[in-house]
PDB file of N, CA, C and O in Angstrom:
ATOM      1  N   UNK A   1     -25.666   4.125  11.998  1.00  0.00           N
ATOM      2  CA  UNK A   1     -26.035   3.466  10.754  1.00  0.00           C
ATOM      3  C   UNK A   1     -25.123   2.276  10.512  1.00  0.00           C
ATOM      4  O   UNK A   1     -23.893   2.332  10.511  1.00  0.00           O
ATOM      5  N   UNK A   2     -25.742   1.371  10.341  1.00  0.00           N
ATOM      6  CA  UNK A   2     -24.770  -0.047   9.911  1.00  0.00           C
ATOM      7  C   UNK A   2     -24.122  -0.058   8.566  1.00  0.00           C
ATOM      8  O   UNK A   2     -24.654   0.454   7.581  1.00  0.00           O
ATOM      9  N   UNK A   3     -23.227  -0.518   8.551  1.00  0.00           N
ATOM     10  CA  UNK A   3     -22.144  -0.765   7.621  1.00  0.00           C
ATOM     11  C   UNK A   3     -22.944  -1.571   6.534  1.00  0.00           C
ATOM     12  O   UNK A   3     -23.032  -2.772   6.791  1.00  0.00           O
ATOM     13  N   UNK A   4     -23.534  -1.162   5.391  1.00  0.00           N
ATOM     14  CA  UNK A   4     -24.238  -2.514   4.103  1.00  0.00           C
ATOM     15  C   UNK A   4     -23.485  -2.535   3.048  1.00  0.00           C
ATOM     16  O   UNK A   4     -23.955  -2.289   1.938  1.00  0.00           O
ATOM     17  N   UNK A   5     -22.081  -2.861   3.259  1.00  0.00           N
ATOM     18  CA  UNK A   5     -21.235  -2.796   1.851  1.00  0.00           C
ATOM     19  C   UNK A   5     -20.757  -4.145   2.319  1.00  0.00           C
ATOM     20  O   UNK A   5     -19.696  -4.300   2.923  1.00  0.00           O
ATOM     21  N   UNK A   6     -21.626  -5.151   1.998  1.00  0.00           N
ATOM     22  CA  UNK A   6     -21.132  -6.424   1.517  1.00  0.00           C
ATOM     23  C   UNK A   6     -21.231  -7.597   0.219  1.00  0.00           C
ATOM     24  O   UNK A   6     -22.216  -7.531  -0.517  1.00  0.00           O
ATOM     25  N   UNK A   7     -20.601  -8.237   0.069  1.00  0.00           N
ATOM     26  CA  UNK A   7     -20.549  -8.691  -1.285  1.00  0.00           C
ATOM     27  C   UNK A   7     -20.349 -10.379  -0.952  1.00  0.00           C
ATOM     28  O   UNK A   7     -20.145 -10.869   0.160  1.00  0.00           O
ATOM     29  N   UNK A   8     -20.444 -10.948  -1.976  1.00  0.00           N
ATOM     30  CA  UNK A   8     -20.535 -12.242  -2.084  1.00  0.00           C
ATOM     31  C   UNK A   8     -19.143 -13.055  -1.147  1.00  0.00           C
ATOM     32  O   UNK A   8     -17.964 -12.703  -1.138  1.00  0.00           O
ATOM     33  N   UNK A   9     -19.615 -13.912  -0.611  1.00  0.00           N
ATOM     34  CA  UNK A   9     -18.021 -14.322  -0.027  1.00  0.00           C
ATOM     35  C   UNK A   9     -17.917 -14.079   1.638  1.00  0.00           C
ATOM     36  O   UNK A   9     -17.159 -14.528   2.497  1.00  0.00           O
ATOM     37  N   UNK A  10     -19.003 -13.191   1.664  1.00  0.00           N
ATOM     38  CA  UNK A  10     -18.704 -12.331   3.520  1.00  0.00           C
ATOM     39  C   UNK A  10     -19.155 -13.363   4.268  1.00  0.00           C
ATOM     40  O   UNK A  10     -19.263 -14.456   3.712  1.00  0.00           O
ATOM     41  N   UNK A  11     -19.396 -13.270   5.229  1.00  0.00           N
ATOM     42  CA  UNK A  11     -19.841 -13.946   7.079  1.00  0.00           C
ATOM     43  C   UNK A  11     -20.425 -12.716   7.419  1.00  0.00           C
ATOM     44  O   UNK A  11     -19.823 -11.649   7.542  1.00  0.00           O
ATOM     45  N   UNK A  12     -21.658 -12.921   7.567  1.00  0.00           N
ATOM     46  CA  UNK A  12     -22.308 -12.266   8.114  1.00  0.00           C
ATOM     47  C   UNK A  12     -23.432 -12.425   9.552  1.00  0.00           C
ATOM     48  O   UNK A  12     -24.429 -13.124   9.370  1.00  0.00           O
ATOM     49  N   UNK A  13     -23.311 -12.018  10.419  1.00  0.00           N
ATOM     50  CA  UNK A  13     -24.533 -12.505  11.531  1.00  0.00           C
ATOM     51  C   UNK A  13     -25.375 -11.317  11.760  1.00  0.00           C
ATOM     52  O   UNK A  13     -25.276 -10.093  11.844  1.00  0.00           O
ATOM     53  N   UNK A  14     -26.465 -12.489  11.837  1.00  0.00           N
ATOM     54  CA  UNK A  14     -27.766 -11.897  11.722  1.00  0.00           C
ATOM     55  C   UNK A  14     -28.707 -11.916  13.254  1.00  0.00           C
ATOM     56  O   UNK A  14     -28.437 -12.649  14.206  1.00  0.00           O
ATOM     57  N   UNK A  15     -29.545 -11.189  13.218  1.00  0.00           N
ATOM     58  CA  UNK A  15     -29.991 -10.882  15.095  1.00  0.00           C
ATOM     59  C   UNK A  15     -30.913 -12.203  15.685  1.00  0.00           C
ATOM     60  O   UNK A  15     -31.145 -12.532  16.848  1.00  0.00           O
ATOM     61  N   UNK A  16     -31.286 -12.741  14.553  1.00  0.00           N
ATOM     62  CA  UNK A  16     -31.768 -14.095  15.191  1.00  0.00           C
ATOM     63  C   UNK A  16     -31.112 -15.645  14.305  1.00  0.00           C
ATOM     64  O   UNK A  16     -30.892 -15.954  13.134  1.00  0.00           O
ATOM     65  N   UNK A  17     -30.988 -16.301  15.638  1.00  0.00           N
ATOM     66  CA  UNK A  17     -30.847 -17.920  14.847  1.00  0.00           C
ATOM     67  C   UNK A  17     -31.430 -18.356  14.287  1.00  0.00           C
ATOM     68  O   UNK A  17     -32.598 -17.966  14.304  1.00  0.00           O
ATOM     69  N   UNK A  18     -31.137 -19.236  13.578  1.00  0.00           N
ATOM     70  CA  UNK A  18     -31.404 -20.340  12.495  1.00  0.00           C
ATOM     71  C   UNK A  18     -32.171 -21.215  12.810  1.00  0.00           C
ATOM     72  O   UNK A  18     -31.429 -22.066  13.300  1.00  0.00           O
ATOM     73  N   UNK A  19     -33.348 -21.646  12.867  1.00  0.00           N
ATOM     74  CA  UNK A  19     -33.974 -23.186  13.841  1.00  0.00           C
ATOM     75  C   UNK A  19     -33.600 -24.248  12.968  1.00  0.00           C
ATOM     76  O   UNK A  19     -34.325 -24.907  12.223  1.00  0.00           O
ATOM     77  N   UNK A  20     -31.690 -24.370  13.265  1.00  0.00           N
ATOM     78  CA  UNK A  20     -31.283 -25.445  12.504  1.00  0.00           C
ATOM     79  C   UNK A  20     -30.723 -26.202  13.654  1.00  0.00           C
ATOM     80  O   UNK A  20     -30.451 -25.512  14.636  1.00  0.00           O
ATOM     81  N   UNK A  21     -30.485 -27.522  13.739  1.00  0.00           N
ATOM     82  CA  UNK A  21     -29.994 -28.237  15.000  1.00  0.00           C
ATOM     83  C   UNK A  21     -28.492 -27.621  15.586  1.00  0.00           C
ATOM     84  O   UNK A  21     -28.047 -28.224  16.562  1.00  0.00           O
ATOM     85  N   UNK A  22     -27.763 -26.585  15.116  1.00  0.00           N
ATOM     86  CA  UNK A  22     -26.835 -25.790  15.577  1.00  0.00           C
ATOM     87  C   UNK A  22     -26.899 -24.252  16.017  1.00  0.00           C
ATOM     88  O   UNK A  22     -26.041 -23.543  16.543  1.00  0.00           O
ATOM     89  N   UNK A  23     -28.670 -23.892  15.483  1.00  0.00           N
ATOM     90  CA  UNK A  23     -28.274 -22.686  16.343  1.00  0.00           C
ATOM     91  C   UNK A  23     -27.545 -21.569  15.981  1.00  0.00           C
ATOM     92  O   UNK A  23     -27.484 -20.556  16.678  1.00  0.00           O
ATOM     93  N   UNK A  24     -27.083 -21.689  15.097  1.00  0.00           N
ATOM     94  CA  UNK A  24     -26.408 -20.729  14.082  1.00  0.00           C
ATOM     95  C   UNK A  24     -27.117 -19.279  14.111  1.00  0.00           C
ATOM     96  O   UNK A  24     -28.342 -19.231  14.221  1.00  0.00           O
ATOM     97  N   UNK A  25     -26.390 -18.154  14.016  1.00  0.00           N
ATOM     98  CA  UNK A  25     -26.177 -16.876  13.713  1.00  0.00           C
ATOM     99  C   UNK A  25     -25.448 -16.501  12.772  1.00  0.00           C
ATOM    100  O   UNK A  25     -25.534 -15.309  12.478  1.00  0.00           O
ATOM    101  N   UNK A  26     -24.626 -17.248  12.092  1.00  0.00           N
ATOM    102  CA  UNK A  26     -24.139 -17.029  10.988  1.00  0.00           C
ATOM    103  C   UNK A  26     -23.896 -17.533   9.540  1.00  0.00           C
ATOM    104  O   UNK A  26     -23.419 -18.658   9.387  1.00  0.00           O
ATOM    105  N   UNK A  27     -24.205 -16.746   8.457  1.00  0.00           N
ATOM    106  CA  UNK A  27     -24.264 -16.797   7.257  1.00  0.00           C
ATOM    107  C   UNK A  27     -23.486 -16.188   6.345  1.00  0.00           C
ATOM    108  O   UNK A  27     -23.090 -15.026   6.435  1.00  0.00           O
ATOM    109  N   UNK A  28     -23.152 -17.272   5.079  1.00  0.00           N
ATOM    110  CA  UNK A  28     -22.121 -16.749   4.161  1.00  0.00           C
ATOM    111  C   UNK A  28     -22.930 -16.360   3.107  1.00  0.00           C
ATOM    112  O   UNK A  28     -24.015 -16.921   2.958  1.00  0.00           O
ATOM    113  N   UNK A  29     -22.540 -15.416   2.295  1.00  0.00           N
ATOM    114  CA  UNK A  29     -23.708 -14.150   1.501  1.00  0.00           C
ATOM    115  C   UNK A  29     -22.830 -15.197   0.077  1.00  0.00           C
ATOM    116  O   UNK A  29     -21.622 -15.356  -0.095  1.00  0.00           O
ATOM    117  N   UNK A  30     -24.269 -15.872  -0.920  1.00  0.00           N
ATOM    118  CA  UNK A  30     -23.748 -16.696  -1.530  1.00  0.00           C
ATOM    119  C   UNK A  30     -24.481 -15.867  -2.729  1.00  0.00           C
ATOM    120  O   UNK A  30     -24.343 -16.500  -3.775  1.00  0.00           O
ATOM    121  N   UNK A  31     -25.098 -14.853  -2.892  1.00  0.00           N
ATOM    122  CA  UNK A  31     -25.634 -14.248  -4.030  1.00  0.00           C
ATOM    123  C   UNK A  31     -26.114 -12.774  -3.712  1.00  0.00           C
ATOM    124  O   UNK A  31     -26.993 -12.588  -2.871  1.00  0.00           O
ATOM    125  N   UNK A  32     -25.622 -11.904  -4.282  1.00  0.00           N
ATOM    126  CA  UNK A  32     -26.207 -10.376  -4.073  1.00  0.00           C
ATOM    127  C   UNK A  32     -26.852 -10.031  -5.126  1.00  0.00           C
ATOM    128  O   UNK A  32     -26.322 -10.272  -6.211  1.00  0.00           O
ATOM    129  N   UNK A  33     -28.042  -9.436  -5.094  1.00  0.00           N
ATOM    130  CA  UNK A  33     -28.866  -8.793  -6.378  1.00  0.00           C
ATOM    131  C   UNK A  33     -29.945  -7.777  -6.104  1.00  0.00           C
ATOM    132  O   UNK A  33     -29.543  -6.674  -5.733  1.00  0.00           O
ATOM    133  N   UNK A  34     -31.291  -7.962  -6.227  1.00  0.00           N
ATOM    134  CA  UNK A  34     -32.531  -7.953  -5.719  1.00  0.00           C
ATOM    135  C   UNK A  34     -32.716  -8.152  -4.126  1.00  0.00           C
ATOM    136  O   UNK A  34     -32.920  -7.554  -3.069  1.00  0.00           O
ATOM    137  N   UNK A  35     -32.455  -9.675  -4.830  1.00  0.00           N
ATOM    138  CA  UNK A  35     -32.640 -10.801  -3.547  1.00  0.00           C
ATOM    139  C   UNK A  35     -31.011 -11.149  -3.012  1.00  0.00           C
ATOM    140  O   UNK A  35     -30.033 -10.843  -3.694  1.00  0.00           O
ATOM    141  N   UNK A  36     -30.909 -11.876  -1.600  1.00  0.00           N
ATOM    142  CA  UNK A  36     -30.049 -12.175  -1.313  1.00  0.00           C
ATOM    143  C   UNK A  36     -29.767 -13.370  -0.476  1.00  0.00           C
ATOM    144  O   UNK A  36     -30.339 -13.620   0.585  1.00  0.00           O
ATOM    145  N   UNK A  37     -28.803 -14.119  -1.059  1.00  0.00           N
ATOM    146  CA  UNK A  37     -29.281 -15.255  -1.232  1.00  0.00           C
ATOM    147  C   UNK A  37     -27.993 -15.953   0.028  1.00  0.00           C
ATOM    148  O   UNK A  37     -26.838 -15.991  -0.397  1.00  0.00           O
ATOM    149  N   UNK A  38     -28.204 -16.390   1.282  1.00  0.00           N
ATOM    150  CA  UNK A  38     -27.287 -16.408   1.970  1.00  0.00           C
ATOM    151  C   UNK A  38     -27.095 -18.088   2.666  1.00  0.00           C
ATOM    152  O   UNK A  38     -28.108 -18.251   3.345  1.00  0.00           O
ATOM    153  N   UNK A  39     -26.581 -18.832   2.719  1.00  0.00           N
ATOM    154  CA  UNK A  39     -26.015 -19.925   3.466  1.00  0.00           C
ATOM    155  C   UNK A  39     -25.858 -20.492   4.948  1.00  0.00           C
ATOM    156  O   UNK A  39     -24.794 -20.129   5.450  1.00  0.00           O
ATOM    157  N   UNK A  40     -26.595 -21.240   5.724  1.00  0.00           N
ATOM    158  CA  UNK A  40     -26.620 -20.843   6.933  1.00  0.00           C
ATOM    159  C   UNK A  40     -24.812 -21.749   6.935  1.00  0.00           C
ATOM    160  O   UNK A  40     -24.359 -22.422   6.008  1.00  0.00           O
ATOM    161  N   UNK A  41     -24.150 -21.457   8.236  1.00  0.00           N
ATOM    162  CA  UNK A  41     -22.724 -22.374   8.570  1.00  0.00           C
ATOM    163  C   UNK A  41     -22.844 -23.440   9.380  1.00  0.00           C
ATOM    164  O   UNK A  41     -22.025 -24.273   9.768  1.00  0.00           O
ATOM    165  N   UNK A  42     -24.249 -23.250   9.621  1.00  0.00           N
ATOM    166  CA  UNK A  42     -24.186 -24.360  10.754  1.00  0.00           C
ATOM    167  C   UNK A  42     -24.817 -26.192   9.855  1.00  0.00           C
ATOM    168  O   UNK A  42     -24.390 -27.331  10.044  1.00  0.00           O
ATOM    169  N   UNK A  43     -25.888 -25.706   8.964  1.00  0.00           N
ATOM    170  CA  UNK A  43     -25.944 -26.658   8.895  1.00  0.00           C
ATOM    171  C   UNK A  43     -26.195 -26.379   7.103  1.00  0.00           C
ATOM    172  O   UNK A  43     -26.899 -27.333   6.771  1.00  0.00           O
ATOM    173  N   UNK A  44     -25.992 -25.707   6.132  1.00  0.00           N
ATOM    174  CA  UNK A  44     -25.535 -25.754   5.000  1.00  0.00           C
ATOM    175  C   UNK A  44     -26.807 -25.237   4.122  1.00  0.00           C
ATOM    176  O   UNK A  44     -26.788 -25.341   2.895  1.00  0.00           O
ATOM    177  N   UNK A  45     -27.960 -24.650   4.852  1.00  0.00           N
ATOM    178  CA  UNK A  45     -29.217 -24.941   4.567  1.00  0.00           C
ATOM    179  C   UNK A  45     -29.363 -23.410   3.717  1.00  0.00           C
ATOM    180  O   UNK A  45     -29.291 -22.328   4.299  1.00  0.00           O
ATOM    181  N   UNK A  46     -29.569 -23.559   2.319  1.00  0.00           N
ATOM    182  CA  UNK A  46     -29.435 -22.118   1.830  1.00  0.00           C
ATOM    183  C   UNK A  46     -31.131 -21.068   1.988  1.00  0.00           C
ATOM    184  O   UNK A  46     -32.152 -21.740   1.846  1.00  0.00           O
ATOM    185  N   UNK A  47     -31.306 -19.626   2.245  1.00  0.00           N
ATOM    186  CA  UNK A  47     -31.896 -19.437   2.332  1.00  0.00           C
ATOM    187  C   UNK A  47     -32.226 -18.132   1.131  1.00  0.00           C
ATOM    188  O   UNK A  47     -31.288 -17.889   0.372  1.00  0.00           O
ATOM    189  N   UNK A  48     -33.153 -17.539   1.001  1.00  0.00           N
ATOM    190  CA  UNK A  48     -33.242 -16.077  -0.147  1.00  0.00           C
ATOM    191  C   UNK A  48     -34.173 -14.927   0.376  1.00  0.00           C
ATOM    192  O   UNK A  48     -35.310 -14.989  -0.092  1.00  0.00           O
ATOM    193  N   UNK A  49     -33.952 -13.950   1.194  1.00  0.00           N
ATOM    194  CA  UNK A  49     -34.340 -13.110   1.520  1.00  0.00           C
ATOM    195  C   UNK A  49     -34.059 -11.488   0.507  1.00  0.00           C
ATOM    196  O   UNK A  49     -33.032 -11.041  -0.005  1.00  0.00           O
ATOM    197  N   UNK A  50     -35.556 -10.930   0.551  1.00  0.00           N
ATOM    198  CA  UNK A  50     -35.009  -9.574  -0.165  1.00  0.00           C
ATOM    199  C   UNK A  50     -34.325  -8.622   0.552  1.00  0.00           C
ATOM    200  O   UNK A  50     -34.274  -8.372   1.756  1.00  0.00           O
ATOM    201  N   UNK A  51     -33.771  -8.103  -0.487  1.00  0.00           N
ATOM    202  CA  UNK A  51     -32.926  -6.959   0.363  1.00  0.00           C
ATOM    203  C   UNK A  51     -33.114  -5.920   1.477  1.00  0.00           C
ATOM    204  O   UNK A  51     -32.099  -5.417   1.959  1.00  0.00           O
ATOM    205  N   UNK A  52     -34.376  -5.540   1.947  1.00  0.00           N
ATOM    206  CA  UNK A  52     -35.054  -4.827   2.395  1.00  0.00           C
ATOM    207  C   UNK A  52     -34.753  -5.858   3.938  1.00  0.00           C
ATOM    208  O   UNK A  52     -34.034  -5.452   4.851  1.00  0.00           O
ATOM    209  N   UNK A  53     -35.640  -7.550   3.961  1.00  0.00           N
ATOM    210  CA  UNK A  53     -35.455  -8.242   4.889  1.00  0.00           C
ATOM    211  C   UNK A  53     -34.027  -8.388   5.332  1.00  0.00           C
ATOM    212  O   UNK A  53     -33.606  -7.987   6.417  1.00  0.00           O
ATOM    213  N   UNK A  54     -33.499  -8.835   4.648  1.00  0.00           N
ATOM    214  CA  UNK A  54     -31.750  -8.814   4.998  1.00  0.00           C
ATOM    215  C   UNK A  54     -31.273  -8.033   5.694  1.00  0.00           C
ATOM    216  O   UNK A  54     -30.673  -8.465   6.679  1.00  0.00           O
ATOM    217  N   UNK A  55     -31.351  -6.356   5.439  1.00  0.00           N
ATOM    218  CA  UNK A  55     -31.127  -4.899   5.548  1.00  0.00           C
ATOM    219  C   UNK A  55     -31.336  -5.036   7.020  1.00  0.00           C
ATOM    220  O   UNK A  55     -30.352  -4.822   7.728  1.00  0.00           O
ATOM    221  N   UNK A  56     -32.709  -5.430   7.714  1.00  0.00           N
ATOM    222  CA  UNK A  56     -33.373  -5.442   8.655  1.00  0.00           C
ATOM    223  C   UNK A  56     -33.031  -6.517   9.473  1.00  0.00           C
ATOM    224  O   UNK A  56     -33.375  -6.304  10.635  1.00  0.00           O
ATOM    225  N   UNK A  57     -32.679  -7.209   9.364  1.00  0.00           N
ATOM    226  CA  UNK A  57     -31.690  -8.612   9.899  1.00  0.00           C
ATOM    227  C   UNK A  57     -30.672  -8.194  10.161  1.00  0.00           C
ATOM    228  O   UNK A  57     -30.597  -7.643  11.258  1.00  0.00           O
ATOM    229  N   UNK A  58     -29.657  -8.241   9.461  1.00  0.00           N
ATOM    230  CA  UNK A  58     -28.134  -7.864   9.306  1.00  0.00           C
ATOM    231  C   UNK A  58     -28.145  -7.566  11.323  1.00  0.00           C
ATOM    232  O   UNK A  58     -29.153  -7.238  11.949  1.00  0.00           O
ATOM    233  N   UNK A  59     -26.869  -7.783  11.887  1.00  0.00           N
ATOM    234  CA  UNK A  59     -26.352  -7.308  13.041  1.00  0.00           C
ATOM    235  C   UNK A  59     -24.969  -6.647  12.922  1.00  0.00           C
ATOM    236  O   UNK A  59     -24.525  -5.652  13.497  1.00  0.00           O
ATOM    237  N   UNK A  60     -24.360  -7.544  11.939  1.00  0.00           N
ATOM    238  CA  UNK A  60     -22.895  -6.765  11.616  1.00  0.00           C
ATOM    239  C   UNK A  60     -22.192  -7.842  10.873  1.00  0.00           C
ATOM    240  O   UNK A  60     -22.540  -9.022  10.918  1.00  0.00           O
ATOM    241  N   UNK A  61     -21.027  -7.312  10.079  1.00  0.00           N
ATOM    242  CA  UNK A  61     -20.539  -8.200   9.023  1.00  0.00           C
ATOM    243  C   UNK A  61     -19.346  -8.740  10.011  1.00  0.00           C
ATOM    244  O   UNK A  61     -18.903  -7.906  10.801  1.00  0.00           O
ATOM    245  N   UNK A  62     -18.687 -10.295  10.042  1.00  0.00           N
ATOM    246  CA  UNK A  62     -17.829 -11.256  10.763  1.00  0.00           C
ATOM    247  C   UNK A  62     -16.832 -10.505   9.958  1.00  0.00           C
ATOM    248  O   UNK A  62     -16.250  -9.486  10.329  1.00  0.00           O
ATOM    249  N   UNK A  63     -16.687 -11.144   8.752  1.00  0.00           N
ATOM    250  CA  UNK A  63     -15.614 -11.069   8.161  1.00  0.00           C
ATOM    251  C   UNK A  63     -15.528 -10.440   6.782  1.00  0.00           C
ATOM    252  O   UNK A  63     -16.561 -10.826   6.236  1.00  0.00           O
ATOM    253  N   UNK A  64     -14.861  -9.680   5.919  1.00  0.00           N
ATOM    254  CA  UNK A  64     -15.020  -9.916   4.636  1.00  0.00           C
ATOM    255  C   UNK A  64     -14.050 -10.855   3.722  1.00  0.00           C
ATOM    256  O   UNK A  64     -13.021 -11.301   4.231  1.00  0.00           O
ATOM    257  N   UNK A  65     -14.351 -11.126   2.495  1.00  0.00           N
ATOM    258  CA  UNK A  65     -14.161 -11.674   1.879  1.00  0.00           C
ATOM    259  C   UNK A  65     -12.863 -11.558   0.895  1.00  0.00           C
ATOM    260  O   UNK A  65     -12.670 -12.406   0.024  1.00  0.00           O
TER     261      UNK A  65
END
């Protein structure tokens, strides 16, 4: 079972990239609620997935906060 105790502030990577010109796998978790509202690093591009999608994404948390 994966670790889902994260909070605003984390690095998180997710199982697929970003189709941003970097390619990115990783995202900073810029709102927790419902929805969750996360930041790509590569190229700044914010995105809002529900929690359920996220849940199902998630690969493992980088860093916390």
């Amino acid at each position: 079972m994966k670790d889902l105790n994260y909070s605003v502030g984390d690095i998180v990577e997710l199982k697929k990239e970003h189709p941003c010109s970097n390619r990115s796998k990783q995202f900073e978790i810029v709102r927790v609620g419902a929805d969750i509202k996360i930041k790509c690093l590569g190229c700044g591009n914010v995105l809002m997935l529900t929690r359920d999608n996220f849940n199902q994404r998630l690969k493992k948390i980088v860093s916390k906060k």
